[in-house]
Gaussian input, Z-matrix of N, CA and C with variables (Angstrom, degrees):
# hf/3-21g

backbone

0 1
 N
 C     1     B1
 C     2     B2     1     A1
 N     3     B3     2     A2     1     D1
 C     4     B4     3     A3     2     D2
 C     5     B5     4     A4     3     D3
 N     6     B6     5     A5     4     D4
 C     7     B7     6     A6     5     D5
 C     8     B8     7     A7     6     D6
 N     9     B9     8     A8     7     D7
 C    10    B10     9     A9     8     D8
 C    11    B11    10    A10     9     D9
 N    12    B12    11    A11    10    D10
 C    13    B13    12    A12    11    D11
 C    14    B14    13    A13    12    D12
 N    15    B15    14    A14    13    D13
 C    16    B16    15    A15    14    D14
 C    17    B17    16    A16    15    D15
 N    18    B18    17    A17    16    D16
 C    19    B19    18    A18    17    D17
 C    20    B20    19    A19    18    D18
 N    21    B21    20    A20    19    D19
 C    22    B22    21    A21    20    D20
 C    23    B23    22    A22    21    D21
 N    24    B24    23    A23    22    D22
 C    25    B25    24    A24    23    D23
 C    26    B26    25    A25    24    D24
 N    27    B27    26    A26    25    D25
 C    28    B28    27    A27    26    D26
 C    29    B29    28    A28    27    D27
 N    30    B30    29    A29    28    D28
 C    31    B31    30    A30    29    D29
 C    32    B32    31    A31    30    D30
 N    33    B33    32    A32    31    D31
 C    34    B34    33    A33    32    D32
 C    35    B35    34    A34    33    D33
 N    36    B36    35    A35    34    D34
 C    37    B37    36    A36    35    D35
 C    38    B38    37    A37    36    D36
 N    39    B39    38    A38    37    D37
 C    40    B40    39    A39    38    D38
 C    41    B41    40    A40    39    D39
 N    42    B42    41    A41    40    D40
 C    43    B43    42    A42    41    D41
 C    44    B44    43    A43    42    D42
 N    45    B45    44    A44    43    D43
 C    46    B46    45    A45    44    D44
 C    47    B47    46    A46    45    D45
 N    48    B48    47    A47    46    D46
 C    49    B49    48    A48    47    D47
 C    50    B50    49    A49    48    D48
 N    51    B51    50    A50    49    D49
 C    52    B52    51    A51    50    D50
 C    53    B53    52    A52    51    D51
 N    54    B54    53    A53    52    D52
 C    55    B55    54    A54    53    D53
 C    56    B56    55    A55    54    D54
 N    57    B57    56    A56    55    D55
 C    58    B58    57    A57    56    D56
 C    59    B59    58    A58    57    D57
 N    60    B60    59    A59    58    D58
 C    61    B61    60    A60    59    D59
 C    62    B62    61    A61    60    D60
 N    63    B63    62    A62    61    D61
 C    64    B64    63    A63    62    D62
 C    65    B65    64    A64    63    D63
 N    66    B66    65    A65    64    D64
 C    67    B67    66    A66    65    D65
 C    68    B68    67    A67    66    D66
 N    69    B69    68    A68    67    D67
 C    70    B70    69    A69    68    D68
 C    71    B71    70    A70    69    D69
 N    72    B72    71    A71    70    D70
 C    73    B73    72    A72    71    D71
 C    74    B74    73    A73    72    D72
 N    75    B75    74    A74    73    D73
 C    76    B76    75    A75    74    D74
 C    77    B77    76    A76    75    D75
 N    78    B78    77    A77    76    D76
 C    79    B79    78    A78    77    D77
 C    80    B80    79    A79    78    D78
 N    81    B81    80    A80    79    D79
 C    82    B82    81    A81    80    D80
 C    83    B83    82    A82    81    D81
 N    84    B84    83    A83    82    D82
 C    85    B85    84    A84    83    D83
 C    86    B86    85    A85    84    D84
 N    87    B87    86    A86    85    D85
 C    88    B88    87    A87    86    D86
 C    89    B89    88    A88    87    D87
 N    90    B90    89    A89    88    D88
 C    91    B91    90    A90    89    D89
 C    92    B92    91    A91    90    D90
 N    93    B93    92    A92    91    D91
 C    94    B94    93    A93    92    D92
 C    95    B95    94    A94    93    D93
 N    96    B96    95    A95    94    D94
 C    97    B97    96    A96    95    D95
 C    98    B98    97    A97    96    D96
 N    99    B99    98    A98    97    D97
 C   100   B100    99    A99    98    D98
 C   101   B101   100   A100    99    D99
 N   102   B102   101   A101   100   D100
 C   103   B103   102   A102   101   D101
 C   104   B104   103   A103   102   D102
 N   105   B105   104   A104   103   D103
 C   106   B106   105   A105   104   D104
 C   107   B107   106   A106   105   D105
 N   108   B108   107   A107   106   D106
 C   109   B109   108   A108   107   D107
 C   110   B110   109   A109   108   D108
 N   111   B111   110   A110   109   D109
 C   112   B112   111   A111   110   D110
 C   113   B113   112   A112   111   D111
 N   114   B114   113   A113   112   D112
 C   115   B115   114   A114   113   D113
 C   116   B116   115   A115   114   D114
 N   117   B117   116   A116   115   D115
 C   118   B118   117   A117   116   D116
 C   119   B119   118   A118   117   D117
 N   120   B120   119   A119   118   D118
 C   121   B121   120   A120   119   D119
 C   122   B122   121   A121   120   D120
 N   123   B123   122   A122   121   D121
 C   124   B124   123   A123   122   D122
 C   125   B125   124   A124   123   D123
 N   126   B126   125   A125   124   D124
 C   127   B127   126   A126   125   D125
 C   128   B128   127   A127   126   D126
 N   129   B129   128   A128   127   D127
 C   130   B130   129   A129   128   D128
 C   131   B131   130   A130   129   D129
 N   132   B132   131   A131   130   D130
 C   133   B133   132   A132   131   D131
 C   134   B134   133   A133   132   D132
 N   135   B135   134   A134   133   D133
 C   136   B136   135   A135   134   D134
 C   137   B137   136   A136   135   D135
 N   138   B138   137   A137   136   D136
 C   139   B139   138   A138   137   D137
 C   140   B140   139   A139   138   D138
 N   141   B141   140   A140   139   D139
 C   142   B142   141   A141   140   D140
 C   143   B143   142   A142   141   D141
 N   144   B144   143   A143   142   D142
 C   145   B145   144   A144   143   D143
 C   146   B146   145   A145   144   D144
 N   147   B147   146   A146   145   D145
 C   148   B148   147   A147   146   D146
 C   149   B149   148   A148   147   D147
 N   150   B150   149   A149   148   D148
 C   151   B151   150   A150   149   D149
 C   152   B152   151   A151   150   D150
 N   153   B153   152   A152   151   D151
 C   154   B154   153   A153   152   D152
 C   155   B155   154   A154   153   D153
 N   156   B156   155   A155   154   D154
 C   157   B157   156   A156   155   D155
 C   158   B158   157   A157   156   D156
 N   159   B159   158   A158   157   D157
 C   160   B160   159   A159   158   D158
 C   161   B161   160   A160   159   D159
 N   162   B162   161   A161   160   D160
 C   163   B163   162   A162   161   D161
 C   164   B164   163   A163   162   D162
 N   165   B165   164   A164   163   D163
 C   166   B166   165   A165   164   D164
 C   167   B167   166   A166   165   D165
 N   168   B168   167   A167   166   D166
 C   169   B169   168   A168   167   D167
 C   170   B170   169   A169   168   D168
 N   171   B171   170   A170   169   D169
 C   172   B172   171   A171   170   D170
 C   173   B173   172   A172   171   D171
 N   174   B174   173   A173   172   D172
 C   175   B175   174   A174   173   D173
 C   176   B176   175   A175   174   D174
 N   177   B177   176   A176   175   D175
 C   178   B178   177   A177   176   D176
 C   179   B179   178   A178   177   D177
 N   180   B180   179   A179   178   D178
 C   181   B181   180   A180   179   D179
 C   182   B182   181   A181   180   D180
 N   183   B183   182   A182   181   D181
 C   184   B184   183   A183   182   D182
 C   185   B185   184   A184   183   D183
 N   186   B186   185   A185   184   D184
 C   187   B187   186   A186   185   D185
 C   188   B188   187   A187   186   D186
 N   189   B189   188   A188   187   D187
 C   190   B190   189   A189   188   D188
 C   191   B191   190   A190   189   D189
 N   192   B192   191   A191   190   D190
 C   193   B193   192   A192   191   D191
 C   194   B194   193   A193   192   D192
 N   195   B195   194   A194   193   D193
 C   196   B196   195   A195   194   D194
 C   197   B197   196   A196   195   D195
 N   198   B198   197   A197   196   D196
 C   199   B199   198   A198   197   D197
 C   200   B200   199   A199   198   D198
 N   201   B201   200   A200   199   D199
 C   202   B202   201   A201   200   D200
 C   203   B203   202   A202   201   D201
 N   204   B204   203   A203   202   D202
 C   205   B205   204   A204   203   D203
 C   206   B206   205   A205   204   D204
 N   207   B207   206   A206   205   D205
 C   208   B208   207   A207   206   D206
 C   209   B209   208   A208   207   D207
 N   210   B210   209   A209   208   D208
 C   211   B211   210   A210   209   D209
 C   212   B212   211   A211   210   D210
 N   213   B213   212   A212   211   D211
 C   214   B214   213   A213   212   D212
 C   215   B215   214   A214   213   D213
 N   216   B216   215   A215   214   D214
 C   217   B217   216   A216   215   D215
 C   218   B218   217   A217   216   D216
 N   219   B219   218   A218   217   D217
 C   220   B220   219   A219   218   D218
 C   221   B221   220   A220   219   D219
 N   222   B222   221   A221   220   D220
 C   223   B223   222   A222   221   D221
 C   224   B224   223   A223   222   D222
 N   225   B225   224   A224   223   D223
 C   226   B226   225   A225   224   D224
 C   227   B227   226   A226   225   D225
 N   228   B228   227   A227   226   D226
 C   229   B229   228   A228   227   D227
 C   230   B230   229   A229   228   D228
 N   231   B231   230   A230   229   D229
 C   232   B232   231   A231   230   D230
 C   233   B233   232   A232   231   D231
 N   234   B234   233   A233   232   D232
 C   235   B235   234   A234   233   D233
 C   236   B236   235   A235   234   D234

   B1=1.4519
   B2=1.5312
   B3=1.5269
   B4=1.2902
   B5=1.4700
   B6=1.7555
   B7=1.7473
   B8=2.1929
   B9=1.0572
   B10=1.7334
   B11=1.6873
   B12=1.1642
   B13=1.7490
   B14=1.2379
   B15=1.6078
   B16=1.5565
   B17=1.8599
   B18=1.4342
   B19=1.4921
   B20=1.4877
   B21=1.0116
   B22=1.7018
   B23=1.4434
   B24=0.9995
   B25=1.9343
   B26=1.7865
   B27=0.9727
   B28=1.6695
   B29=1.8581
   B30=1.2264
   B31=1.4611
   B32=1.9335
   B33=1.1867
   B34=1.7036
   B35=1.3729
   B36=1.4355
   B37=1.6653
   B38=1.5265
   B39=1.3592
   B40=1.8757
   B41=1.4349
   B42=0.9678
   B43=1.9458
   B44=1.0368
   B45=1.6445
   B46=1.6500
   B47=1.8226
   B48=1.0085
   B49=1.7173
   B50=1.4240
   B51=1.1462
   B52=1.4396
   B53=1.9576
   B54=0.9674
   B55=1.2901
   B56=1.2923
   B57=1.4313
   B58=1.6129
   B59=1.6569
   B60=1.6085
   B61=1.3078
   B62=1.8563
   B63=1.4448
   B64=1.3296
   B65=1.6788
   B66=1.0917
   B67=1.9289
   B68=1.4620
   B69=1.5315
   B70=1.6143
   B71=1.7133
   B72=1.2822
   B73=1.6313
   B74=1.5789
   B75=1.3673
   B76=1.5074
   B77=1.9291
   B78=1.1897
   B79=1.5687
   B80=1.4556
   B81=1.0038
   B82=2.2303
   B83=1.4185
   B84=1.5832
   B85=1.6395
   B86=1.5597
   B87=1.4933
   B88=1.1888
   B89=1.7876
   B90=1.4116
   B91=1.2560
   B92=1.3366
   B93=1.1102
   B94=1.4553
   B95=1.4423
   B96=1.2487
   B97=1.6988
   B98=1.8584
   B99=1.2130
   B100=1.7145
   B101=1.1760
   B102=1.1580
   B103=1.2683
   B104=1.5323
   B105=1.0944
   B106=1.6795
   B107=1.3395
   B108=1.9028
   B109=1.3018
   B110=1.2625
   B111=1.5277
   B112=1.7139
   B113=1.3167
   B114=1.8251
   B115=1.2396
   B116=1.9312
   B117=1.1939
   B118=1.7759
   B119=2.0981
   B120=1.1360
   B121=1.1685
   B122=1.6286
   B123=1.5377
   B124=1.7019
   B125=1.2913
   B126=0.9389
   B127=1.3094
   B128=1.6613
   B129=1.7241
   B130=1.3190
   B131=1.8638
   B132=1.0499
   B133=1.7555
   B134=1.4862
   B135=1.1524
   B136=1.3872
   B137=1.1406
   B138=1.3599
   B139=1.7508
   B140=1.2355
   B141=1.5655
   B142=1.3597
   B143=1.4190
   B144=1.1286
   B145=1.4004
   B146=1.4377
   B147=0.9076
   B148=1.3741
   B149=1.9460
   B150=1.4061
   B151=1.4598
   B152=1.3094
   B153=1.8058
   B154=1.5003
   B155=2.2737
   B156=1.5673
   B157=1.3275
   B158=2.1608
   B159=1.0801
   B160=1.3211
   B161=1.2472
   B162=1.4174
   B163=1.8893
   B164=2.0227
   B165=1.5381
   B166=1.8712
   B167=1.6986
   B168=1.4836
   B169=1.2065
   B170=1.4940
   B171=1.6221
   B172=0.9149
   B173=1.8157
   B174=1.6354
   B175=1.4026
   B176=1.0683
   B177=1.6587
   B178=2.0308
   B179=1.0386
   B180=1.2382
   B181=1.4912
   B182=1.8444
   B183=1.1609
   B184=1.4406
   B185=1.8053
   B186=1.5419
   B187=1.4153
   B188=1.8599
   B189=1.3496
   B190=1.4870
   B191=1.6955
   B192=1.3507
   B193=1.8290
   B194=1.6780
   B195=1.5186
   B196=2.1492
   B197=1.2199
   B198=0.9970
   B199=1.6738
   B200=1.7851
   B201=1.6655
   B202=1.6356
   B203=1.1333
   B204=1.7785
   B205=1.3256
   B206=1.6261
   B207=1.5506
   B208=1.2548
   B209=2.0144
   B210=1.0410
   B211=1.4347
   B212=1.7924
   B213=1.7481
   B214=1.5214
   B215=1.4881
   B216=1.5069
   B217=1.6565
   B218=1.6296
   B219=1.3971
   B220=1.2412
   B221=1.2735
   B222=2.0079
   B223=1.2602
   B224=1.4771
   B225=1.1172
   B226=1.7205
   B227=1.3563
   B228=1.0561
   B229=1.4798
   B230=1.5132
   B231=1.6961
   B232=1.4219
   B233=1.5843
   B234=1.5355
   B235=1.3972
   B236=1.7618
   A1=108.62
   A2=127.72
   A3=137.37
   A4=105.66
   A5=94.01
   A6=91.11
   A7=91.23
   A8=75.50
   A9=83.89
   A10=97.92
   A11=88.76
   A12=106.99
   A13=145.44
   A14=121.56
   A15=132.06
   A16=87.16
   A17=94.31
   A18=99.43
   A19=125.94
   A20=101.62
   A21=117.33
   A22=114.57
   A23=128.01
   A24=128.26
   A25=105.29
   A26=104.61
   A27=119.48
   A28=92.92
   A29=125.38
   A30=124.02
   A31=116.83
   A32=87.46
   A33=80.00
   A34=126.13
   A35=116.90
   A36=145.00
   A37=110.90
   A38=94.73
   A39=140.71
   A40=92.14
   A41=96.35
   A42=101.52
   A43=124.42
   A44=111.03
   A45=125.29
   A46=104.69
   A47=94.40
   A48=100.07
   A49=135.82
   A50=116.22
   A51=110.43
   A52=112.81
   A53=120.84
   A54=150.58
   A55=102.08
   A56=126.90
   A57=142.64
   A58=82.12
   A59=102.18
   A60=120.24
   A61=97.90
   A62=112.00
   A63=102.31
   A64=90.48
   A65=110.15
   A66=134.74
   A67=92.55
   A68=107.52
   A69=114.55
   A70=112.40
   A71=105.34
   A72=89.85
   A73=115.44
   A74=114.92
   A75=118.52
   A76=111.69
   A77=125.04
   A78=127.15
   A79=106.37
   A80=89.21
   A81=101.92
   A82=102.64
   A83=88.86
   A84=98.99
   A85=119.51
   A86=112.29
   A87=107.12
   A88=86.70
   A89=114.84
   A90=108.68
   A91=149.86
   A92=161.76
   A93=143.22
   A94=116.88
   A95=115.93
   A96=109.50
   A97=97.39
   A98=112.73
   A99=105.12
   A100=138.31
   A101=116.15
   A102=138.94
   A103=114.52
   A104=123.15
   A105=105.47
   A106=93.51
   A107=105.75
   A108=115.62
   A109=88.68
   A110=117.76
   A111=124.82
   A112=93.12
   A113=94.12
   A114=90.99
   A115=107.62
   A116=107.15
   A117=97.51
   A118=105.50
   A119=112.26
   A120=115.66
   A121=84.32
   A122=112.74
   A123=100.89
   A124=124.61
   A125=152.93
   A126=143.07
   A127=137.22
   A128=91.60
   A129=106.67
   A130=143.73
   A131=99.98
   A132=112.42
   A133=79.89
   A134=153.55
   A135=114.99
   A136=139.66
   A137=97.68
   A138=103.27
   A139=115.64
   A140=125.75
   A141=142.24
   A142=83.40
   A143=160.24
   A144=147.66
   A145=100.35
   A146=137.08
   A147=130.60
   A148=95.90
   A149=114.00
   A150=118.38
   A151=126.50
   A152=110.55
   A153=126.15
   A154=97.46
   A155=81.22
   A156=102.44
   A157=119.02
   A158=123.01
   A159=105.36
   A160=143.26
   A161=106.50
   A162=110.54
   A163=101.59
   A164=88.58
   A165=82.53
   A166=98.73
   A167=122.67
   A168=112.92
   A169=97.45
   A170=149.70
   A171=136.77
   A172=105.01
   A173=111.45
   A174=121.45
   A175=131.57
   A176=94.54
   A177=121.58
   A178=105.04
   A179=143.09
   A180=153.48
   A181=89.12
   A182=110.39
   A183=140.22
   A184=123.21
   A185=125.42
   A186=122.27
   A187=79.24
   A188=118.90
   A189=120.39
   A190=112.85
   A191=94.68
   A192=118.41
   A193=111.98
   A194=95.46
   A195=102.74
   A196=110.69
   A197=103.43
   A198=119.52
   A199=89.56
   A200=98.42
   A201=114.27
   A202=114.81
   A203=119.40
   A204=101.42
   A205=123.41
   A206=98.45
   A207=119.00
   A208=114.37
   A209=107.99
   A210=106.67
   A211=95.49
   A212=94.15
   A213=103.63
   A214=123.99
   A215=125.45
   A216=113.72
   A217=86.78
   A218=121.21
   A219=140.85
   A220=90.36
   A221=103.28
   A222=133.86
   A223=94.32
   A224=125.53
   A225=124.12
   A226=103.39
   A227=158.34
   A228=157.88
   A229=81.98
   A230=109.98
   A231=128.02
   A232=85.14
   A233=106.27
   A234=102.70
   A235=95.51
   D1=127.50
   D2=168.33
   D3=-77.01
   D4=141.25
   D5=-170.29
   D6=-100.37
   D7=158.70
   D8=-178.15
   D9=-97.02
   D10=136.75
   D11=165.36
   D12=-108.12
   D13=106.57
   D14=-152.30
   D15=-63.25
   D16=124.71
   D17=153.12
   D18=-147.67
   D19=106.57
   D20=-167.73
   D21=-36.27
   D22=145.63
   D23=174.27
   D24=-85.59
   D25=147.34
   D26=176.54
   D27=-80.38
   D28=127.99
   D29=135.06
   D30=1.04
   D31=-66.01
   D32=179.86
   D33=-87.48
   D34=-5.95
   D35=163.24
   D36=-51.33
   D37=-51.83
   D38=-171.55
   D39=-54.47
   D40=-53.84
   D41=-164.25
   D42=-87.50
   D43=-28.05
   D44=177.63
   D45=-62.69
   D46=-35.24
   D47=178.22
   D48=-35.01
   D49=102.15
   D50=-170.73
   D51=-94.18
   D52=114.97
   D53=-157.95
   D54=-98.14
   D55=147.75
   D56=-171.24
   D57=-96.90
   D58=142.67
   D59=168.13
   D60=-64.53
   D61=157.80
   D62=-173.29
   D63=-105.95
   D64=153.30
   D65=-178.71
   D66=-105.55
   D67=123.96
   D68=178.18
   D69=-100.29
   D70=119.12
   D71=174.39
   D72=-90.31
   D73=-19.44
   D74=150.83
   D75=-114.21
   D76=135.55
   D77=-159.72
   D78=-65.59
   D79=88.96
   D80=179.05
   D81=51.21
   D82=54.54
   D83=140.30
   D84=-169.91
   D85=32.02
   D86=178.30
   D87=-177.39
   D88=104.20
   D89=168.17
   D90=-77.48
   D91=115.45
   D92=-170.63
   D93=-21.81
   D94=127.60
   D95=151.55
   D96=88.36
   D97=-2.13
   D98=164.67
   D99=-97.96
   D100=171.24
   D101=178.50
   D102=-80.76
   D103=103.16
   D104=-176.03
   D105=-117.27
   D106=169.89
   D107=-176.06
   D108=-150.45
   D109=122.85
   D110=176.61
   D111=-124.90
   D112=119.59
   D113=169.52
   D114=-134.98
   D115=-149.80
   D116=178.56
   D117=150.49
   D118=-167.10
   D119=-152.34
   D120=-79.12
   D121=-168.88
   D122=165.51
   D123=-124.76
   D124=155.78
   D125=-130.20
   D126=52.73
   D127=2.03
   D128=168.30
   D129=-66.39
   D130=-32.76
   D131=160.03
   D132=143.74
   D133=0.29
   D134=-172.91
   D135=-46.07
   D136=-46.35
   D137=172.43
   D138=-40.25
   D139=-64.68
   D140=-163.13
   D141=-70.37
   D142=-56.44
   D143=-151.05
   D144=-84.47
   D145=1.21
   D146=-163.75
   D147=-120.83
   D148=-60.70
   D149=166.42
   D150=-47.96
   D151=-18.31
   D152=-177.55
   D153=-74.62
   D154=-59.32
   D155=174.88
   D156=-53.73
   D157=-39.86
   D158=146.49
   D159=-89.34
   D160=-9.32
   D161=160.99
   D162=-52.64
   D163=-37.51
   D164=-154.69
   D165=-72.20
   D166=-39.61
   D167=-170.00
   D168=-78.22
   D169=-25.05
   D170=-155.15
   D171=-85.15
   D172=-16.73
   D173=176.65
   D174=-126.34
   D175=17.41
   D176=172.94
   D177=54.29
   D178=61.24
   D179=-164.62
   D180=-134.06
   D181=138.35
   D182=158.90
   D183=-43.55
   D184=106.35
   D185=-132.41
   D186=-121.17
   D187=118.50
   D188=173.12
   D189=26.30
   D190=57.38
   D191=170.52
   D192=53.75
   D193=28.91
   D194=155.93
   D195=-115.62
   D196=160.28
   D197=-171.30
   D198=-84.32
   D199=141.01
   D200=166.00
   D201=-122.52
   D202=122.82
   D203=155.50
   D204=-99.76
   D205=129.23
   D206=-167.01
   D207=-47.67
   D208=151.13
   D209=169.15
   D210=163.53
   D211=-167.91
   D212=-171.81
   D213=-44.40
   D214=154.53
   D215=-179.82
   D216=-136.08
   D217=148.05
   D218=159.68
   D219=-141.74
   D220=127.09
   D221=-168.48
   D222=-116.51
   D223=138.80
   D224=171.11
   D225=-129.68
   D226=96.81
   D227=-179.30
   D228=-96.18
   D229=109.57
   D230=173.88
   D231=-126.41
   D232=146.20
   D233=174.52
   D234=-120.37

């Protein structure tokens, strides 16, 4: 096994970087291809805000006035 080696970017390394435009599956607020973590106090609505939030992307329906594009939902209610 090859070990991988942390090597930090220079400031101007940093910047030279050319970056993939990001694909929104909710409109700048939920990006393609991530990892999200919603979290918050408890008893706060998350659940229901979160189940609201994959009904809407799972039936391309419009999520607290952003555009969704519709597709797969995996819901994990981990507490």
């Amino acid at each position: 096994m090859t070990a991988i080696t942390y090597r930090p970017l220079t400031f101007p390394a940093l910047l030279a970087l050319e970056l993939p435009v990001l694909q929104w599956i909710v409109d700048e607020l939920l990006p393609r291809g991530s990892l999200t973590l919603f979290s918050g106090r408890e008893k706060g609505g998350k659940s229901l805000l979160m189940f609201s939030l994959a009904v809407c992307v799972a039936q391309g329906r419009g999520f607290l006035g952003r555009s969704v594009r519709a597709g797969p939902v995996l819901l994990v209610p981990a507490e």
